[in-house]
gemmi code that builds the backbone of each chain (N, CA, C; Angstrom):
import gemmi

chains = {
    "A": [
        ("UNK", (19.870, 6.246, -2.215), (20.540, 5.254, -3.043), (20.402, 5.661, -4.507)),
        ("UNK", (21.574, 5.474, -5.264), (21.696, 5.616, -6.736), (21.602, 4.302, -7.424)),
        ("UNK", (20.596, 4.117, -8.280), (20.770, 3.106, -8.656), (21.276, 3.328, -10.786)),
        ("UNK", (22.665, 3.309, -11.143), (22.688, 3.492, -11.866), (22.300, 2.881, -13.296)),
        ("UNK", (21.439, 3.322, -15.031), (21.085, 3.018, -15.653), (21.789, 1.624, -15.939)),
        ("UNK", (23.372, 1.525, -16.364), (24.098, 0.370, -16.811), (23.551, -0.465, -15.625)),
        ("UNK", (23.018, -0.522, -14.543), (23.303, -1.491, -13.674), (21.963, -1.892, -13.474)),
        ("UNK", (20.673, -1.641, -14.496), (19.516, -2.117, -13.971), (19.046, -3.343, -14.774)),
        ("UNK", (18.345, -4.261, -14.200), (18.017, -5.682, -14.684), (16.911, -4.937, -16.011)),
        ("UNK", (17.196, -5.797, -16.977), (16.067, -5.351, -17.958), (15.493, -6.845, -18.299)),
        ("UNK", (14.128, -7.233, -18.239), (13.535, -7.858, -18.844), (12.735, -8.030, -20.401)),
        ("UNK", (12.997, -9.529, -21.303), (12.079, -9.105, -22.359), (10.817, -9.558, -22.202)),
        ("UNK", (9.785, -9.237, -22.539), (8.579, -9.846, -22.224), (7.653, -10.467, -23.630)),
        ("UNK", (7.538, -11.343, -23.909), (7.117, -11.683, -25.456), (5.433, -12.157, -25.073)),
        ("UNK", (4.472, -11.563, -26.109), (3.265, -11.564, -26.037), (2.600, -11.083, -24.702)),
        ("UNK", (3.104, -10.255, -24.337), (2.601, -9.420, -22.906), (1.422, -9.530, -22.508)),
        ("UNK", (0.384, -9.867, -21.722), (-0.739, -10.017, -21.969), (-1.656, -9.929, -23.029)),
        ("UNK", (-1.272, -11.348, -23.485), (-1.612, -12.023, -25.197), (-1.518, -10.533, -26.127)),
        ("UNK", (-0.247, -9.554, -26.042), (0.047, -8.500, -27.142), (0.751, -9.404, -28.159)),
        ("UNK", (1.461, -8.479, -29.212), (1.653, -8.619, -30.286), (3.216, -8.424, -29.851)),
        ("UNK", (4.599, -9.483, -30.415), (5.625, -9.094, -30.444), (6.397, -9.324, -29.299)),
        ("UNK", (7.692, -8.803, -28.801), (8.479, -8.932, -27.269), (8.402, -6.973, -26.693)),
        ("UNK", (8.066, -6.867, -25.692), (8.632, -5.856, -25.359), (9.648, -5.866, -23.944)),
        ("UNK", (10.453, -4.527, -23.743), (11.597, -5.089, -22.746), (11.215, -3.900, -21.769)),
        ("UNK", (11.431, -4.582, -20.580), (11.448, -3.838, -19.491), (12.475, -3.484, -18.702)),
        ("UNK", (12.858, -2.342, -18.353), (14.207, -2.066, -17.549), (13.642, -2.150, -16.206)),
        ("UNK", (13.748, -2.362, -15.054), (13.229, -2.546, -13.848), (14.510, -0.950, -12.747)),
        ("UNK", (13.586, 0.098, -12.884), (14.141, 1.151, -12.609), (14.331, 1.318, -11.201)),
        ("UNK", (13.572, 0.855, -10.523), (13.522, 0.877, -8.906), (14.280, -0.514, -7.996)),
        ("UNK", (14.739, -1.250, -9.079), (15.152, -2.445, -8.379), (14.207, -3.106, -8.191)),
        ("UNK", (15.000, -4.462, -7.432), (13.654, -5.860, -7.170), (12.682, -5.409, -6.323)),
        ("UNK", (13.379, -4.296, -5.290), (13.036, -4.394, -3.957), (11.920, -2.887, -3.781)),
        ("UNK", (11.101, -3.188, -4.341), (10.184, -1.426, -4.264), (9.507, -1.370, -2.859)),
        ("UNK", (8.998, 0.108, -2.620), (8.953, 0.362, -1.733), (7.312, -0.131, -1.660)),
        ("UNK", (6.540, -0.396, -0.343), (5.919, -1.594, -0.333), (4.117, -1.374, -1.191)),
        ("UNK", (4.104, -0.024, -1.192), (2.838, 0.082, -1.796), (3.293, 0.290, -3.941)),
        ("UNK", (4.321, 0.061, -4.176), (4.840, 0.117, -5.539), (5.150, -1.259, -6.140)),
        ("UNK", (4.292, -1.564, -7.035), (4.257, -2.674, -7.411), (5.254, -3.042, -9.020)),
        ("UNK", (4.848, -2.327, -9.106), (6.177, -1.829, -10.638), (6.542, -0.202, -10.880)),
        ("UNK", (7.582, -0.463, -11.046), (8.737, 0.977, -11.528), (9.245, 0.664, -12.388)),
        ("UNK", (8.791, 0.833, -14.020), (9.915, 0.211, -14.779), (9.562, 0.836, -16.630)),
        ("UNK", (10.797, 1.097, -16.710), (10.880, 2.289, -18.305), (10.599, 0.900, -19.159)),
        ("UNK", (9.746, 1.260, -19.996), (9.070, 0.222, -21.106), (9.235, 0.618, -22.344)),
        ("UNK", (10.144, -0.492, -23.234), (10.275, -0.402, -24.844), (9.141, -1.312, -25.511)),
        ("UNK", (8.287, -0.652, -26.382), (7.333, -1.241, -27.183), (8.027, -0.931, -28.808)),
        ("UNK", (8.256, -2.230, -29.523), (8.453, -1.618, -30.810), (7.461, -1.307, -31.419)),
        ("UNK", (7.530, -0.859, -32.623), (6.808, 0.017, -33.591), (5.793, -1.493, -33.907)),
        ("UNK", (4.299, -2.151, -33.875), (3.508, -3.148, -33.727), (3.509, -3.905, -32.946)),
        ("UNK", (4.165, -3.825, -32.152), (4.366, -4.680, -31.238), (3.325, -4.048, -29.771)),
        ("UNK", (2.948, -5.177, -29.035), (1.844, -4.329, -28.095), (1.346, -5.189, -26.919)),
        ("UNK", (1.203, -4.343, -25.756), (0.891, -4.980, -24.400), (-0.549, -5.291, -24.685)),
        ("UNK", (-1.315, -6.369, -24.490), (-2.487, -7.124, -24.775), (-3.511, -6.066, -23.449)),
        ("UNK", (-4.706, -6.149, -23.930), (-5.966, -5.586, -22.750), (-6.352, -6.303, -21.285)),
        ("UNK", (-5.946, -5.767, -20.457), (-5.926, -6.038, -18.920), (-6.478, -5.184, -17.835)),
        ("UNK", (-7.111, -5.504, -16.912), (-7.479, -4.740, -16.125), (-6.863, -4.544, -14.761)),
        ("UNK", (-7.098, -3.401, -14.188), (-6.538, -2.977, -12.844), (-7.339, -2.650, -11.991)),
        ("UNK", (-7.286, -3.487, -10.441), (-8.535, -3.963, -9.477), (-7.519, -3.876, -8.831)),
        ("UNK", (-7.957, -2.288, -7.537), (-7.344, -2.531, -5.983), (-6.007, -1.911, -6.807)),
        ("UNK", (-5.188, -1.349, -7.468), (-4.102, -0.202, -7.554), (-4.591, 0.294, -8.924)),
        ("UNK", (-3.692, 1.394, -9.274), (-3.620, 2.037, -10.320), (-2.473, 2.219, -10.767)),
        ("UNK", (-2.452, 1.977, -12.133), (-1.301, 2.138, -12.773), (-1.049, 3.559, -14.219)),
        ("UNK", (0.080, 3.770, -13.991), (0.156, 5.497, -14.599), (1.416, 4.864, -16.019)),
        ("UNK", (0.780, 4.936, -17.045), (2.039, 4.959, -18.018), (2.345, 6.690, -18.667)),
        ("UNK", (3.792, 6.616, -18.547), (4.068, 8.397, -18.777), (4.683, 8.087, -19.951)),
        ("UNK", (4.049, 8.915, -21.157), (4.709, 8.337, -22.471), (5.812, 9.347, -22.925)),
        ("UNK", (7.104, 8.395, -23.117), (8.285, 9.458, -22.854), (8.686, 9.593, -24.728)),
        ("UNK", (8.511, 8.617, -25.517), (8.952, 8.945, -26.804), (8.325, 8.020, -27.749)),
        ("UNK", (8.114, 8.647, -29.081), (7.249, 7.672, -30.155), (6.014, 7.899, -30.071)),
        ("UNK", (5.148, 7.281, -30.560), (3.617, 7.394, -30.789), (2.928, 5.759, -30.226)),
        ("UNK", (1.619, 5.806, -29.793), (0.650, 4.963, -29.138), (-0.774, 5.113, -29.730)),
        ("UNK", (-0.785, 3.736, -29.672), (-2.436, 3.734, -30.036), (-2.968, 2.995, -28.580)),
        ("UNK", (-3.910, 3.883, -27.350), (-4.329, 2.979, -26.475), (-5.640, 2.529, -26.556)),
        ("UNK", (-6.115, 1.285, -26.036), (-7.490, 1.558, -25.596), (-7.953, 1.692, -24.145)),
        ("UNK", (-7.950, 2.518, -24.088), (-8.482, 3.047, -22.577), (-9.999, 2.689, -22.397)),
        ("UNK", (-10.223, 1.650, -21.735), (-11.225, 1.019, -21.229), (-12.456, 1.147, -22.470)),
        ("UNK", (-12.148, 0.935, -23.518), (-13.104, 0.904, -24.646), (-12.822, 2.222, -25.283)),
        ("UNK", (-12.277, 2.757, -25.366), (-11.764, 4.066, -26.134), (-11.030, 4.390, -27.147)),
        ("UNK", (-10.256, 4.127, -27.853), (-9.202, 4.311, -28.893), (-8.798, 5.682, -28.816)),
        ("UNK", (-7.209, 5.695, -28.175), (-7.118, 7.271, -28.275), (-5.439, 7.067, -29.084)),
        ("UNK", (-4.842, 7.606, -29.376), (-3.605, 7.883, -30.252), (-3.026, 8.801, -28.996)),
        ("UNK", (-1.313, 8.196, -28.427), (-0.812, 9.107, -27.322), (0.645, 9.309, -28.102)),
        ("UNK", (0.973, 10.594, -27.120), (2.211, 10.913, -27.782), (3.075, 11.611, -26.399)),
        ("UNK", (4.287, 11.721, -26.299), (5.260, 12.156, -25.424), (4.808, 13.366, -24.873)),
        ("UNK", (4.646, 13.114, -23.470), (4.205, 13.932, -22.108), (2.483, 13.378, -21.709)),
        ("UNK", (1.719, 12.541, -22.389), (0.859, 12.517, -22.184), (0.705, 10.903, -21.029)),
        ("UNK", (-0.721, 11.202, -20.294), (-0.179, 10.198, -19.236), (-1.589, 8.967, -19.606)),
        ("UNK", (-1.286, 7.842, -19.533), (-2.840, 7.192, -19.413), (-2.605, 6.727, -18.022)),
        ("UNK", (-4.225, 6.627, -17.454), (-4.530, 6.307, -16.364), (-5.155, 5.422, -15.563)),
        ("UNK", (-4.689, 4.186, -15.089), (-5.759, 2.823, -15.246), (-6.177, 2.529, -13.685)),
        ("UNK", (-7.237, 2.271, -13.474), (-7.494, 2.097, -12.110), (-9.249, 1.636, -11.819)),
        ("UNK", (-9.223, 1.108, -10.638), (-10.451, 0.938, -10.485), (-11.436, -0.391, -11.357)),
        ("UNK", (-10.817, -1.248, -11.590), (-10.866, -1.921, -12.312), (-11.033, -1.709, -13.975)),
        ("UNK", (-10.490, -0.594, -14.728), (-10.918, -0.196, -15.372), (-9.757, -0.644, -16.751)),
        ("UNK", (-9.684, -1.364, -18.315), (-8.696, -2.076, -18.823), (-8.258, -0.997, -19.981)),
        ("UNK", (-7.220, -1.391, -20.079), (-6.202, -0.981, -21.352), (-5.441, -1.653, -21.788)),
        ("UNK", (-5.019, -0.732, -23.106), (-3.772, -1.687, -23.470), (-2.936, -0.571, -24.849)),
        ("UNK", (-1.815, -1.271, -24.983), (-1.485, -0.116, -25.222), (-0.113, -0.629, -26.398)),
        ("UNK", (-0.207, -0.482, -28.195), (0.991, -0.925, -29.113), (1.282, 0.533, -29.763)),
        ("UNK", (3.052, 0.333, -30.046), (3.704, 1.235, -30.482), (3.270, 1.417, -32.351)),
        ("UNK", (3.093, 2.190, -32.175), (2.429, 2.692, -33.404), (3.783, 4.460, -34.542)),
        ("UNK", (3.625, 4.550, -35.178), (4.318, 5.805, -36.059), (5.357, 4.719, -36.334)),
        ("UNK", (6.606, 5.381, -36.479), (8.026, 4.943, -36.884), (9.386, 4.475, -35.979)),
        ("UNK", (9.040, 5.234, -34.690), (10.242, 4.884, -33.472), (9.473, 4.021, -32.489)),
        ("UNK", (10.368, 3.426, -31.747), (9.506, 2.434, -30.313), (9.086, 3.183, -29.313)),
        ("UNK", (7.875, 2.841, -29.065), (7.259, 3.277, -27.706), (8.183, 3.283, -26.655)),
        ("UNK", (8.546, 4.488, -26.058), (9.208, 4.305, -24.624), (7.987, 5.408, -23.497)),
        ("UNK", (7.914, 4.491, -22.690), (7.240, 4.679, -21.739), (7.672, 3.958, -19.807)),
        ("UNK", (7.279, 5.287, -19.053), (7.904, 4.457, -17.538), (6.073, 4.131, -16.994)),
        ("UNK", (6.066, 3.207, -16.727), (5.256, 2.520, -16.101), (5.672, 1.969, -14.368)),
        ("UNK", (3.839, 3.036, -14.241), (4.177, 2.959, -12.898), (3.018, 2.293, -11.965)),
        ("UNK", (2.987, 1.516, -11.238), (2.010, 0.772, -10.608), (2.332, 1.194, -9.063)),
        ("UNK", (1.044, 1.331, -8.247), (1.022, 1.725, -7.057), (-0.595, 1.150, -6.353)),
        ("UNK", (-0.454, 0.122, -5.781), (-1.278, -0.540, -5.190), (-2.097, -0.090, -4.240)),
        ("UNK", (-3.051, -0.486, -3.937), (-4.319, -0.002, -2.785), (-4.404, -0.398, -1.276)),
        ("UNK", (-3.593, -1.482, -1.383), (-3.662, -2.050, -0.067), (-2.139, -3.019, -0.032)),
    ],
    "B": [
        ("UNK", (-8.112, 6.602, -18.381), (-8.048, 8.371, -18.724), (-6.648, 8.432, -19.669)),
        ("UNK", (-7.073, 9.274, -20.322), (-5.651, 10.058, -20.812), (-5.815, 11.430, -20.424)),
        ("UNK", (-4.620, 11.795, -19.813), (-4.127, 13.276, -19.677), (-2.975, 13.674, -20.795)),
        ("UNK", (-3.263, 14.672, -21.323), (-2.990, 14.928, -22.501), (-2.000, 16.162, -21.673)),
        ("UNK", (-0.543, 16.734, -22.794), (0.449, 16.737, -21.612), (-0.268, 18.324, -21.891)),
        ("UNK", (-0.858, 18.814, -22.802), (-0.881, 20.178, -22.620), (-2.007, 20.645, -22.157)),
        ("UNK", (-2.867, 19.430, -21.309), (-4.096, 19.790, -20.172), (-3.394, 19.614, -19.023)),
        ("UNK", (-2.131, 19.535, -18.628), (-1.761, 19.100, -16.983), (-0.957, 20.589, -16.456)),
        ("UNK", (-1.230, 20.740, -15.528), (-0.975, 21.781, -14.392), (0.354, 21.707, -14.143)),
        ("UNK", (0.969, 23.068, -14.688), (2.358, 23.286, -14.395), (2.342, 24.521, -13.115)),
        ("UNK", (3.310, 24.050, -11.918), (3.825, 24.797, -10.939), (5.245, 25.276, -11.302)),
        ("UNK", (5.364, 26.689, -10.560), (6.629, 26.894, -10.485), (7.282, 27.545, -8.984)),
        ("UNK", (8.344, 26.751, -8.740), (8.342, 26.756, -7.129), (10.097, 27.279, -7.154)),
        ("UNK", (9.916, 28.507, -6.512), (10.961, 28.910, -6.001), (11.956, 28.802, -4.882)),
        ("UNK", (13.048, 28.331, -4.778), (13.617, 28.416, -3.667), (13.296, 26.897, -3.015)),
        ("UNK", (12.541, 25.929, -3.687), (12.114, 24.544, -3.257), (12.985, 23.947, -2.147)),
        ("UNK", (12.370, 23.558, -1.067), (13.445, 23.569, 0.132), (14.560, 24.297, 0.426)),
        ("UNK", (14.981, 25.412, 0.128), (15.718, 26.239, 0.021), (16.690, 26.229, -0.799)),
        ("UNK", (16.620, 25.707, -2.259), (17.381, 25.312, -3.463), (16.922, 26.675, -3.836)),
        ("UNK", (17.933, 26.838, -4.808), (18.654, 28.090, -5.863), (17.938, 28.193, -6.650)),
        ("UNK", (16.957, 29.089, -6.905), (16.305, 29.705, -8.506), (14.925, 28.978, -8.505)),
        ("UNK", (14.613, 28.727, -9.237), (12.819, 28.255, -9.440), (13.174, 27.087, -10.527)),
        ("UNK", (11.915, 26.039, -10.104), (12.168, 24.767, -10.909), (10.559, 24.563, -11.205)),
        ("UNK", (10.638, 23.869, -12.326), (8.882, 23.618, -12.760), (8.423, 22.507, -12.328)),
        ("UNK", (7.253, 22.137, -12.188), (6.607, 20.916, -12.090), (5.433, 20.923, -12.658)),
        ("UNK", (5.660, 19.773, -13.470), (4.198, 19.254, -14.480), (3.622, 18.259, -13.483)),
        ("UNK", (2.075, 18.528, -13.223), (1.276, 17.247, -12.690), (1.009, 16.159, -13.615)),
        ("UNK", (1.455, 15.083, -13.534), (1.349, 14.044, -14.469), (-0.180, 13.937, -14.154)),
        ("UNK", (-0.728, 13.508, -13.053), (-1.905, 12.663, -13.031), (-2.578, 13.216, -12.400)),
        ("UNK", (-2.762, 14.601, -12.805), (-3.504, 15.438, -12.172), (-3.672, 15.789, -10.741)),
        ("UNK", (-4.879, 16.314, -10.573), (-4.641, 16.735, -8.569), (-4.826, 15.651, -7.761)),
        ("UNK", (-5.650, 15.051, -7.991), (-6.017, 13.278, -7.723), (-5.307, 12.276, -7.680)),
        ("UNK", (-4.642, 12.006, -7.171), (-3.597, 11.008, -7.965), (-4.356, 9.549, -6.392)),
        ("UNK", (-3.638, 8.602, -7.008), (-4.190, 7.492, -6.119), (-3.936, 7.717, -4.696)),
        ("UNK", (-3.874, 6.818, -3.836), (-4.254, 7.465, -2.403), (-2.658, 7.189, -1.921)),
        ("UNK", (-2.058, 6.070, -2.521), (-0.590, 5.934, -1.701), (0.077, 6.444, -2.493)),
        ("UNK", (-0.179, 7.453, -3.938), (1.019, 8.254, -4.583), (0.680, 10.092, -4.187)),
        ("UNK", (1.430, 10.070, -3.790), (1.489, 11.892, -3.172), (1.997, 12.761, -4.442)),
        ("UNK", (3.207, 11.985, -5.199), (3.675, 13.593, -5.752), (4.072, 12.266, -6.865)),
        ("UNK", (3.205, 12.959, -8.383), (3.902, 12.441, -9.795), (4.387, 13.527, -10.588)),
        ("UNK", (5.154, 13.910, -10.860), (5.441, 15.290, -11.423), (6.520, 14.932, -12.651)),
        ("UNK", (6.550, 15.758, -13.386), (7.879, 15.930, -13.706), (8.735, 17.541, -13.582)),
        ("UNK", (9.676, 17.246, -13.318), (10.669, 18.183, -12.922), (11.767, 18.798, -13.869)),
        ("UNK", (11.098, 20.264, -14.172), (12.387, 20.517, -14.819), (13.228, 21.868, -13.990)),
        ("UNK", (14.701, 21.324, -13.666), (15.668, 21.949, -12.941), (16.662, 22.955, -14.077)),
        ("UNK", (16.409, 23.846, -13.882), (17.198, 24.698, -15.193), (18.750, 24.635, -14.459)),
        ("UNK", (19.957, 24.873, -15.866), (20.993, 24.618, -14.504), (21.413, 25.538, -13.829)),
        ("UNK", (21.799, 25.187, -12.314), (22.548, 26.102, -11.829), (21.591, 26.271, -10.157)),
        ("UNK", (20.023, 25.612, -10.773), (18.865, 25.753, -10.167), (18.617, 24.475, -9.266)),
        ("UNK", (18.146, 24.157, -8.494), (18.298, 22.903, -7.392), (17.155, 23.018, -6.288)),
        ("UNK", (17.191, 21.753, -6.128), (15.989, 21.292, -5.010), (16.676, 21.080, -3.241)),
        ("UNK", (16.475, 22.392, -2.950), (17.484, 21.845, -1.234), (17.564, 20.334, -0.877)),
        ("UNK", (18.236, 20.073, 0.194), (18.257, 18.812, 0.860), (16.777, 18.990, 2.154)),
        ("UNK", (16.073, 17.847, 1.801), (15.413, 17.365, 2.872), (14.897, 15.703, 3.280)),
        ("UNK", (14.577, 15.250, 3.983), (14.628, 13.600, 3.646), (13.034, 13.595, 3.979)),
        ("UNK", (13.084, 11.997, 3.522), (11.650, 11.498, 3.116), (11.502, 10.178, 4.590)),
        ("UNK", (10.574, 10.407, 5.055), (10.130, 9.255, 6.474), (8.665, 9.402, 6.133)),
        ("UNK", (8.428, 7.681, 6.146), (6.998, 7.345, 6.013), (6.689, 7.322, 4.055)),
        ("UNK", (7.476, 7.291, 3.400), (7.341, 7.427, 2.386), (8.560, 7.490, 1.430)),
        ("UNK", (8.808, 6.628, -0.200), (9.796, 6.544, -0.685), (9.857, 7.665, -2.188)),
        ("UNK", (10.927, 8.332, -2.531), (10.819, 9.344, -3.725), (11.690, 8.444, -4.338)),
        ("UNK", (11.095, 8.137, -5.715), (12.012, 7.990, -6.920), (12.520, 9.703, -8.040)),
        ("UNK", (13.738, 9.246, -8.046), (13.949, 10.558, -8.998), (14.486, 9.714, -10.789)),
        ("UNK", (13.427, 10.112, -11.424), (13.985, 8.754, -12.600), (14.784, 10.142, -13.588)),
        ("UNK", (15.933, 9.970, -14.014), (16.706, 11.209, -14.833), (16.410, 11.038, -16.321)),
        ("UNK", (15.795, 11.908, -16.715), (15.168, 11.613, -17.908), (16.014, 12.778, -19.130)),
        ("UNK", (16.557, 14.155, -18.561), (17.842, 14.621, -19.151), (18.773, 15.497, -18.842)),
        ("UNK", (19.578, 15.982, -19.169), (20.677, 16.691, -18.477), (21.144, 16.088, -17.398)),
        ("UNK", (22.055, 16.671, -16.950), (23.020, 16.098, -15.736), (22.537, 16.876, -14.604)),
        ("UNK", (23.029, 16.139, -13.350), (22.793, 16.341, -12.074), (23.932, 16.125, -11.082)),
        ("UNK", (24.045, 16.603, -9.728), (24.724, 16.365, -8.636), (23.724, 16.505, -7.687)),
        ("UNK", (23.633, 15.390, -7.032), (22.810, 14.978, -6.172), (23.543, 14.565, -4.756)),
        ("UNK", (23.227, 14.715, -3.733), (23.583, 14.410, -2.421), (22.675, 13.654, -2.118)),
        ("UNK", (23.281, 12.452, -1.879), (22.891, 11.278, -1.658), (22.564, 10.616, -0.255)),
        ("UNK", (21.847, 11.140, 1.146), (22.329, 11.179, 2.070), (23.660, 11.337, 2.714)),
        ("UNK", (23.997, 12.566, 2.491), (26.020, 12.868, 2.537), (26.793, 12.527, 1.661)),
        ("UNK", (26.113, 11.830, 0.585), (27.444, 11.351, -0.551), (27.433, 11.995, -1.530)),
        ("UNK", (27.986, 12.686, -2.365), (27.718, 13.857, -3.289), (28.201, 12.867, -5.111)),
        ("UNK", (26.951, 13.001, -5.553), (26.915, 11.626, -6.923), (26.757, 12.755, -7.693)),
        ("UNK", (27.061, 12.144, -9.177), (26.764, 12.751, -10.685), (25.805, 11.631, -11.063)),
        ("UNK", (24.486, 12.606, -11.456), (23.408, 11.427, -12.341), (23.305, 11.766, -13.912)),
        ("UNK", (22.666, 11.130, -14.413), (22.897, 10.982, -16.174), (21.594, 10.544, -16.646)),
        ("UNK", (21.007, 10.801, -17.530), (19.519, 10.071, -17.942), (19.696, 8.746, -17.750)),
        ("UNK", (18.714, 7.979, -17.284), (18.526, 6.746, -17.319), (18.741, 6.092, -15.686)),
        ("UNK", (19.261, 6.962, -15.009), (19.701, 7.032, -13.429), (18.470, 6.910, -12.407)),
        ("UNK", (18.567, 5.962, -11.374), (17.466, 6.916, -10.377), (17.747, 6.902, -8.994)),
        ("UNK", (17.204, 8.080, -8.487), (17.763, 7.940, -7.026), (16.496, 7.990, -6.498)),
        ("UNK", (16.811, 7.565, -5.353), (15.418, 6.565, -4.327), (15.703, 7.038, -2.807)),
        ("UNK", (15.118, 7.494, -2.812), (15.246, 7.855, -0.760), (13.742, 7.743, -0.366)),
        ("UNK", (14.164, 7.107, 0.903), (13.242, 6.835, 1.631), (13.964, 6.073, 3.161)),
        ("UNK", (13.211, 6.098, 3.954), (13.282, 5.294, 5.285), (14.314, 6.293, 6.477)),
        ("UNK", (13.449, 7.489, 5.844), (14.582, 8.960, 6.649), (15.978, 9.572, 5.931)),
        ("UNK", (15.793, 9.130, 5.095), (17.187, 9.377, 4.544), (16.819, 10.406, 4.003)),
        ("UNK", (18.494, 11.470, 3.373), (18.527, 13.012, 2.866), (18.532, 12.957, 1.318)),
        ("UNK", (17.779, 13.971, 0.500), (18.734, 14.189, -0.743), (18.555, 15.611, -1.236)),
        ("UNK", (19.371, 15.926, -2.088), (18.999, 16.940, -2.586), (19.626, 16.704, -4.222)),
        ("UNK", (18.916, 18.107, -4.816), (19.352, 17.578, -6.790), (20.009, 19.045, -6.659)),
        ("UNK", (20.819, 19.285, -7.946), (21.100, 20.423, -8.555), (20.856, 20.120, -9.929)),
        ("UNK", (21.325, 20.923, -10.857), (21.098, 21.257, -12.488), (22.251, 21.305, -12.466)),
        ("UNK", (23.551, 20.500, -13.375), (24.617, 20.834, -13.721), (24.701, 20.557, -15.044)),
        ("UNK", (25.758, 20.769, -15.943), (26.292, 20.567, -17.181), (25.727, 21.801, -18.213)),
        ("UNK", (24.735, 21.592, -19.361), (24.548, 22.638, -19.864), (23.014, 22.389, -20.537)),
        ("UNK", (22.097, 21.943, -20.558), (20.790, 21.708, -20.857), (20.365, 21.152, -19.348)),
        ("UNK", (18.997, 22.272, -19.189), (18.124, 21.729, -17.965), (17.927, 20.480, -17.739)),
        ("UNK", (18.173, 19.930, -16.481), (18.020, 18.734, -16.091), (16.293, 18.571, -15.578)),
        ("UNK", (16.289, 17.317, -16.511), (14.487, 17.119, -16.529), (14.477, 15.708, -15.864)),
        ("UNK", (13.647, 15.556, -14.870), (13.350, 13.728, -14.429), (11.959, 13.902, -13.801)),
        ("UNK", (11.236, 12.757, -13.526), (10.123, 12.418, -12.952), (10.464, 11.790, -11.914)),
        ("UNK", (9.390, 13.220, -10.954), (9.692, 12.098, -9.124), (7.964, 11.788, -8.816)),
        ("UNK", (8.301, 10.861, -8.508), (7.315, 9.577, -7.834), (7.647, 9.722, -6.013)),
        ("UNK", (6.332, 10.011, -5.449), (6.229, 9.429, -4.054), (5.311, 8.718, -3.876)),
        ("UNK", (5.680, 7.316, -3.260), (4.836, 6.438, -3.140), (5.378, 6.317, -1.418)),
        ("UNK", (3.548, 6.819, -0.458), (3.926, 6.833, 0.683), (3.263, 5.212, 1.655)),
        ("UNK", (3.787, 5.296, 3.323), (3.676, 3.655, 2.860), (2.475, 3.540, 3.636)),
        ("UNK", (1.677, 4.964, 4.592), (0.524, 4.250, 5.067), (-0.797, 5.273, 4.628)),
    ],
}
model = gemmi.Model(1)
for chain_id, residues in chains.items():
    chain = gemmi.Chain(chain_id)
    for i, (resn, *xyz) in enumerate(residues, 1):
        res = gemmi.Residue()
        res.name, res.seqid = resn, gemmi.SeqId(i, " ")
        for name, pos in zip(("N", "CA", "C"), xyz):
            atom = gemmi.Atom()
            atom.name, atom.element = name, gemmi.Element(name[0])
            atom.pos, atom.b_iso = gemmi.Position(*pos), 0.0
            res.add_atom(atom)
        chain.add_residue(res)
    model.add_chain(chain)
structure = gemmi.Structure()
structure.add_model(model)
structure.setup_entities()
């Protein structure tokens, strides 16, 4: 199945887990993912704007940073990410993650569950 | 974790299911990846260069098109993809990619398998 770009539901999400700002989600895989995939979906963060600190218990989730600059905190860490680089959350372990430099964070976020 | 893109393990696989020429693959999330994701990669298809047809049972592939153009066989249906596109097989079904137009076609495939 093709599921083409014009035709995918995009959500905005405002204060994302208590972040800063709206960010929008395109939902890339459709409603209907396959059953251990819990989210598939290309993520716009504007430039301050930012997904709040959360943790992940029982899946892991992979953000692939496709354009712009990031400031994450990876489970107490402060690291600065940039396009091709991946963060990695799992194991109950929290992040979070605002668009930082001059263009919006685009990133595909990917969640894949344990059970 | 952050994987930083110029610590991740690039393959280069020739003839990939019996597709034309050699195509790269970056390990997003290293060799490890969670237990129900098999393959995070990204893919770059130079054109002209292609991934044979084979289908996916017991497990679903996202192909998210991130640039250049593609012709993809869609279980027998022969599509044009475009950045922002994704094709999804799973539940036995066929696909295969090529590289068309004139800049290598680059996307990230995701297998998320279901037991």
């Amino acid at each position: 199945m093709i599921i083409e770009h014009s035709q995918m539901e995009v959500e905005t999400k405002t204060n994302l887990r208590e972040g800063k700002g709206s960010v929008q989600m395109t939902l890339l895989g459709g409603r209907q993912l396959q059953k251990h995939c819990r989210i598939l979906s290309e993520v716009l963060i504007p430039v301050g704007a930012s997904i709040g600190p959360h943790s992940h218990s029982g899946e892991t989730e992979y953000y692939i940073i496709l354009e712009g600059t990031g400031l994450v905190d990876d489970d107490g860490k402060l690291v600065n990410v940039k396009p091709g680089d991946v963060v990695v959350t799992g194991g109950g372990a929290t992040h979070s993650i605002e668009g930082t430099g001059k263009v919006p964070l685009k990133l595909i976020a990917v969640i894949v569950t344990d059970a």
